[in-house]
C-alpha positions in Angstrom: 5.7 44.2 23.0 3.6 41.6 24.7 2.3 42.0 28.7 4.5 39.1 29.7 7.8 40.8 28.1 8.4 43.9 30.6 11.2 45.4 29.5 13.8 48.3 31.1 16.1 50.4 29.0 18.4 53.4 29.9 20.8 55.1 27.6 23.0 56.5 30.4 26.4 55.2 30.6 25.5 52.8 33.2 22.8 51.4 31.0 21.9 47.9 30.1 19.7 46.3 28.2 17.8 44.4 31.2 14.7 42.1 31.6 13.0 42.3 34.6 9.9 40.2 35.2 7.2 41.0 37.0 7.4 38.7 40.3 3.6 38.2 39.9 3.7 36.8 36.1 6.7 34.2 36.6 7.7 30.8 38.0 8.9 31.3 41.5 11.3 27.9 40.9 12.8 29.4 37.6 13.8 33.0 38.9 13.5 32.9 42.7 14.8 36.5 43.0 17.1 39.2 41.4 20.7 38.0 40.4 23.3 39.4 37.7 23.6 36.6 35.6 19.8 37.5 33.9 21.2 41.3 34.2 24.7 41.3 32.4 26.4 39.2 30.2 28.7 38.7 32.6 31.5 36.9 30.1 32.2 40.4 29.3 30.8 42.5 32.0 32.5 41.4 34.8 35.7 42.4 33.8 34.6 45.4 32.3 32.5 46.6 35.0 35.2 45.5 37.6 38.4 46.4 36.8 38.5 48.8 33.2 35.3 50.9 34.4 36.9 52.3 37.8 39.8 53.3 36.6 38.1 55.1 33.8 36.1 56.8 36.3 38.8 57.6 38.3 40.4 59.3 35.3 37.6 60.5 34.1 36.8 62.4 38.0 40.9 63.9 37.9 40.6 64.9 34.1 36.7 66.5 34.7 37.9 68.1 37.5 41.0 69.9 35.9 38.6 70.9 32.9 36.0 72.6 35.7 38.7 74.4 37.4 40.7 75.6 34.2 37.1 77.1 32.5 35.7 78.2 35.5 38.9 80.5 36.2 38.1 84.4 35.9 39.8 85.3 32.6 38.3 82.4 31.2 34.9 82.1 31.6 32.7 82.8 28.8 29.2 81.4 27.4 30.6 78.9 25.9 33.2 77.8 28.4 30.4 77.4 30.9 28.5 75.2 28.6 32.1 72.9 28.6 32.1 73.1 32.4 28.4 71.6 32.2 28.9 69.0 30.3 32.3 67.8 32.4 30.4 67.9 35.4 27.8 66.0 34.1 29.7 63.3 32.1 31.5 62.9 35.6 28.6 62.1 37.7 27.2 59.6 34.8 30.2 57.8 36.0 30.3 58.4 39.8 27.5 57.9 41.0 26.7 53.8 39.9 30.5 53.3 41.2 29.9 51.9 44.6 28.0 49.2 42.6 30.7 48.5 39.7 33.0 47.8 43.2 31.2 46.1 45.1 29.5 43.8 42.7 32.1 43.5 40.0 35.4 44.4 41.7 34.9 42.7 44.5 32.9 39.5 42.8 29.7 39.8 44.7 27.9 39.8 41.0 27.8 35.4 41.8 25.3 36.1 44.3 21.5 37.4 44.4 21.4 41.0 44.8 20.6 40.9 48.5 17.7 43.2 49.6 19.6 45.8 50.8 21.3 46.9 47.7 18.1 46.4 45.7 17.0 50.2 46.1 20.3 51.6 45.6 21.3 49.5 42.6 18.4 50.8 40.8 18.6 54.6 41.9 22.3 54.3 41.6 23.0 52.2 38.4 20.0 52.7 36.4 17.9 56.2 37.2 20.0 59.4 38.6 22.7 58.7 35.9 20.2 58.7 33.3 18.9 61.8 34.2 23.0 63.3 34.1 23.2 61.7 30.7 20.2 62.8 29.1 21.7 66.6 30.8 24.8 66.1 28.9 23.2 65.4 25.9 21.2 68.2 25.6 24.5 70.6 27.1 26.2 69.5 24.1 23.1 70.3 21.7 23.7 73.5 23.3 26.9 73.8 22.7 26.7 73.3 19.2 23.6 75.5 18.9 25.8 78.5 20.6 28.5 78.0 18.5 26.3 78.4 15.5 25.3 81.2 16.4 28.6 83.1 16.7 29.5 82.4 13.5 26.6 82.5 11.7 24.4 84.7 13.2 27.1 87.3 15.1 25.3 90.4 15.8 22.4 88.1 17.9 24.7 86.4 19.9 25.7 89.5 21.5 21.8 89.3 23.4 21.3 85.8 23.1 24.7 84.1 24.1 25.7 85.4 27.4 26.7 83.8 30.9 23.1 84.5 32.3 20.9 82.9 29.6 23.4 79.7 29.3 23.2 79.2 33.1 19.0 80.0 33.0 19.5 77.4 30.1 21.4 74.7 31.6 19.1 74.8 35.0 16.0 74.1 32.6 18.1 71.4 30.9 18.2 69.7 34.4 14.6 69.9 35.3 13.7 68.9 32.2 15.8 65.8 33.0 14.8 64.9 36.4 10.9 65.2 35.2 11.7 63.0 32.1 12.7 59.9 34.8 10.8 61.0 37.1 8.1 57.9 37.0 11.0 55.8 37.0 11.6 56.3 40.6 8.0 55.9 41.0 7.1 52.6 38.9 8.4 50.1 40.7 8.6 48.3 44.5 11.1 46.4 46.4 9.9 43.2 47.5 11.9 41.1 49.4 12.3 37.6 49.0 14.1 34.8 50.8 16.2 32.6 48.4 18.6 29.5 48.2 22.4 30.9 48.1 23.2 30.3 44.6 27.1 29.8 46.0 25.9 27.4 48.9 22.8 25.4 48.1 22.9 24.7 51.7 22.1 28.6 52.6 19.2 30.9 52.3 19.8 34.8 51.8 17.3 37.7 51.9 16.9 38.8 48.2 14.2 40.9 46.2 12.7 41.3 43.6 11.9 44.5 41.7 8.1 44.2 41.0 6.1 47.2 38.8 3.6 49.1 41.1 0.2 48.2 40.5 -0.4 51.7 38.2 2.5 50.7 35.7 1.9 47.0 36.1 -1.8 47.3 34.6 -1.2 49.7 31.9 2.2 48.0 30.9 2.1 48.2 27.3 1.5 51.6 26.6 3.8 52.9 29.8 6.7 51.1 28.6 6.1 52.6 24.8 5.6 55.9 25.9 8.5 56.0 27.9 10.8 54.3 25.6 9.4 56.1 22.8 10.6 59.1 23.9 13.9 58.5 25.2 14.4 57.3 21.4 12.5 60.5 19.7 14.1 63.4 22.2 17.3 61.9 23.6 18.6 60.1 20.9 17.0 60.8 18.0 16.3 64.3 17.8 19.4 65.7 19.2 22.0 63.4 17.4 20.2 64.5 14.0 20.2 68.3 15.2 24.6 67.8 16.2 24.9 66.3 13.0 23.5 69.1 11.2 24.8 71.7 13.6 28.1 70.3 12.8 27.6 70.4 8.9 26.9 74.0 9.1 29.9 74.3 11.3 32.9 73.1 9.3 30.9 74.8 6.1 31.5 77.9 8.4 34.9 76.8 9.2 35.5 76.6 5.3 34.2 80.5 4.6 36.0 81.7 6.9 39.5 80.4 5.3 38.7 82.0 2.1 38.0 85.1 3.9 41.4 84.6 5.7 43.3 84.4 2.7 41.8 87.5 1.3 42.5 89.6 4.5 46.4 88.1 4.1 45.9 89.2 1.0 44.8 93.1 2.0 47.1 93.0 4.7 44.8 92.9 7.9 47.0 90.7 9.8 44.7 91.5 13.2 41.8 90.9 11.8 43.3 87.5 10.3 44.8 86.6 13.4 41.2 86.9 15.2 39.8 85.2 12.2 42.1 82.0 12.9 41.7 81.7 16.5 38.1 81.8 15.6 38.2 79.0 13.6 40.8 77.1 16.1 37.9 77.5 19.1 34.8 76.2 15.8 37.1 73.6 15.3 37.9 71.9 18.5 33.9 72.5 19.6 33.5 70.4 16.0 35.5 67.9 17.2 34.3 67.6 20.9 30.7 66.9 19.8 32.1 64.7 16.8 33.2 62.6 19.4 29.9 62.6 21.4 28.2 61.6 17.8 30.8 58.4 16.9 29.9 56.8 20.6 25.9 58.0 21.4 25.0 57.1 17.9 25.8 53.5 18.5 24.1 53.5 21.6 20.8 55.2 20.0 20.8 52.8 17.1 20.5 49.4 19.7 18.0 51.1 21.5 16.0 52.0 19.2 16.6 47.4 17.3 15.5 46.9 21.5 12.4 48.8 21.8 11.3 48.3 17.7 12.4 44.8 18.7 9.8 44.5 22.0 7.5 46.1 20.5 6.6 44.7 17.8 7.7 41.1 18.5 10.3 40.9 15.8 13.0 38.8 17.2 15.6 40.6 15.7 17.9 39.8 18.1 18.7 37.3 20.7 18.7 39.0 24.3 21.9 37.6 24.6 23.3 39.5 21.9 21.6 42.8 22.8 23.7 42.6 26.5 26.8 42.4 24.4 26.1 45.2 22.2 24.7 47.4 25.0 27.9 46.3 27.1 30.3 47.6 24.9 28.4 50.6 23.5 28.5 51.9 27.4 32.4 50.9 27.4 32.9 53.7 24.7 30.8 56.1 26.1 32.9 55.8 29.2 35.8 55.7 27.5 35.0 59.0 26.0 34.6 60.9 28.8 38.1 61.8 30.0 39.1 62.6 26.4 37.7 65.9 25.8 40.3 66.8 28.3 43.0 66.0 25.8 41.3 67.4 23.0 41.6 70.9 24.9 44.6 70.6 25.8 45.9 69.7 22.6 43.4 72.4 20.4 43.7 75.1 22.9 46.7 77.3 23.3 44.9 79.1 26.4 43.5 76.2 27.7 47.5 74.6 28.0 48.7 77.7 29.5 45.4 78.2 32.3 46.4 74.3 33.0 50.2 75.2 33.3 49.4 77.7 35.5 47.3 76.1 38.0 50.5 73.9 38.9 54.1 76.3 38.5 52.3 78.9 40.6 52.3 81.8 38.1 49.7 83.9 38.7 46.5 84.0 36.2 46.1 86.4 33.5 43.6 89.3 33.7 40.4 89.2 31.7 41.7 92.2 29.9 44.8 90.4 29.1 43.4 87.4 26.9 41.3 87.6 23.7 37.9 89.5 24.2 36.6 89.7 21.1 35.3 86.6 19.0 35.7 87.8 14.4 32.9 85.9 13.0 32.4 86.0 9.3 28.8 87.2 8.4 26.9 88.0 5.2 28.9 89.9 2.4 32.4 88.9 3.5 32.7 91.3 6.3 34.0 90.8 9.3 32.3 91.3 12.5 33.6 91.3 15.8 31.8 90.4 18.7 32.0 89.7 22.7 32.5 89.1 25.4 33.3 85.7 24.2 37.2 84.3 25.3 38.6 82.6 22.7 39.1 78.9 24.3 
């Protein structure tokens, strides 16, 4: 990456692939000031971004809602239903909180116009860094998740210490900080400098636009700022944790497959209890399996164009046209959207508790007791016994 190429990238759902030029190393008469077009392609964006995005949101706010208030209920909250909770919450804000600029740039077809100085500040905290930092949460919450599952089934007797409702909430707080301080010199590293500009609607007008300039600390040691930062959001929030759910997930359904055999032979001995606990074991392995398969099949796409972008910048390749890096980035961040409101579905139609907490929270029945639902995790371990192990609810 050359000093004239300045370059930002975020992998949050809200993320583009965006070149921003330094004010100070361009031609005022090419790029007077800050507009979509250089931002978006906006063939594609505009309708995605204006009309498909809020309603996804939308969905995605009702469905995250009813998944918080289902898991959070007394008689189910466990380890790893609180690690579920986390990740809803925080695949909802990724989406909520750059919607005031989806509507009133794209829904409302302001996007034509410069960004005006006004909503310079809050397009880049609210579209670009604070849903990064939610993202990059959920990521690592769903790392988690697949780390905590592991080690119910194959490592039992520990996850009686290590699994429990205290360490997964100490965990998830240091999940968060580490998030914040990983963008935390991206709300630092750049200035809002206003700038008067010919209406690009009505040549005849002026408007008070902006540019966003790097500070003069980022600005002078560019190159190795940018590849630092990029450089690790590749290496620890794409890289690293997409390999470790892949292999997490290996080990999983290899889990998932021991554990029939060693249902069959307890059919076999007739020990229909501890078969029964077996199964719904396997039922709660395999719907976690697929919930962060699905995370995998729409962050992996997203991981793979950001790492073409910043191999791309630099090292001066010219892999790709920028054109065709907006496109790809575009509809990578559809998907992820897309995904968000579906882990409600994949509850509902993987969990039998789940579907009756849900039905409860609308017919007026009252809730079950703790005592009253399943207490006790079976988890196969070394030898083919059985253990059984708690406090963890069977989802």
């Amino acid at each position: 990456m050359d000093t004239d190429q300045k370059f930002e990238y975020n992998s949050s759902i809200t993320a583009n692939a965006t070149t921003f030029i330094d004010a100070s190393d361009r031609n005022d008469s090419f790029m007077p000031g800050l507009h979509f077009e250089a931002l978006f392609p906006l063939k594609y964006s505009g309708p995605i971004n204006g009309y498909i995005a809020p309603v996804l949101i939308l969905l995605t706010v009702v469905t995250n809602t009813l998944v918080i208030a289902v898991l959070l209920k007394r008689h189910m909250r466990s380890p790893t239903n609180v690690l579920l909770a986390g990740m809803a919450f925080s695949d909802m804000m990724t989406g909520v909180i750059p919607l005031p600029v989806f509507i009133y740039f794209f829904s409302m077809g302001h996007y034509e116009e410069y960004l005006p100085v006004e909503w310079c500040l809050p397009y880049k905290i609210l579209y670009e860094n604070i849903p990064t930092i939610f993202h990059t949460a959920s990521i690592w919450l769903t790392v988690g998740l697949a780390v905590q599952r592991y080690i119910y089934i194959c490592h039992s007797l520990q996850a009686r210490t290590w699994c429990t409702i205290p360490n997964v909430i100490r965990a998830t707080v240091i999940v968060y900080i580490v998030a914040i301080l990983s963008q935390i010199a991206r709300f630092l590293d750049f200035e809002v400098v206003p700038r008067e500009v010919p209406s690009r609607i009505d040549v005849n007008k002026t408007i008070d636009g902006c540019d966003i300039k790097s500070r003069p600390w980022a600005a002078n040691n560019q190159v190795m700022y940018q590849n630092i930062y990029f450089w690790f959001r590749i290496i620890f929030i794409h890289l690293v944790p997409c390999t470790s759910l892949v292999v997490l997930n290996g080990l999983l359904i290899s889990a998932m497959r021991k554990a029939s055999i060693r249902r069959m032979q307890l059919l076999k001995q007739n020990k229909k209890s501890e078969s029964k606990k077996l199964k719904e074991s396997n039922c709660t392995t395999l719907m976690l399996v697929a919930v962060v398969g699905l995370f995998l099949l729409v962050e992996f796409p997203l991981g793979i164009i950001m790492t073409l972008y910043v191999t791309d910048n630099t090292f001066n390749l010219n892999l790709f046209s920028m054109d065709v890096y907006l496109i790809m980035t575009s509809m990578s961040n559809f998907f992820i959207l897309l995904s968000y409101p579906l882990n409600f579905f994949i509850y509902c139609g993987m969990s039998r508790q789940f579907r009756e907490t849900f039905k409860r929270l609308f017919n007026g029945r009252s809730m079950p007791l703790k005592e009253e639902c399943s207490q006790y995790m079976t988890l196969p371990t070394e030898n083919g016994k059985t253990v059984f192990t708690g406090p963890e609810t069977a989802l």
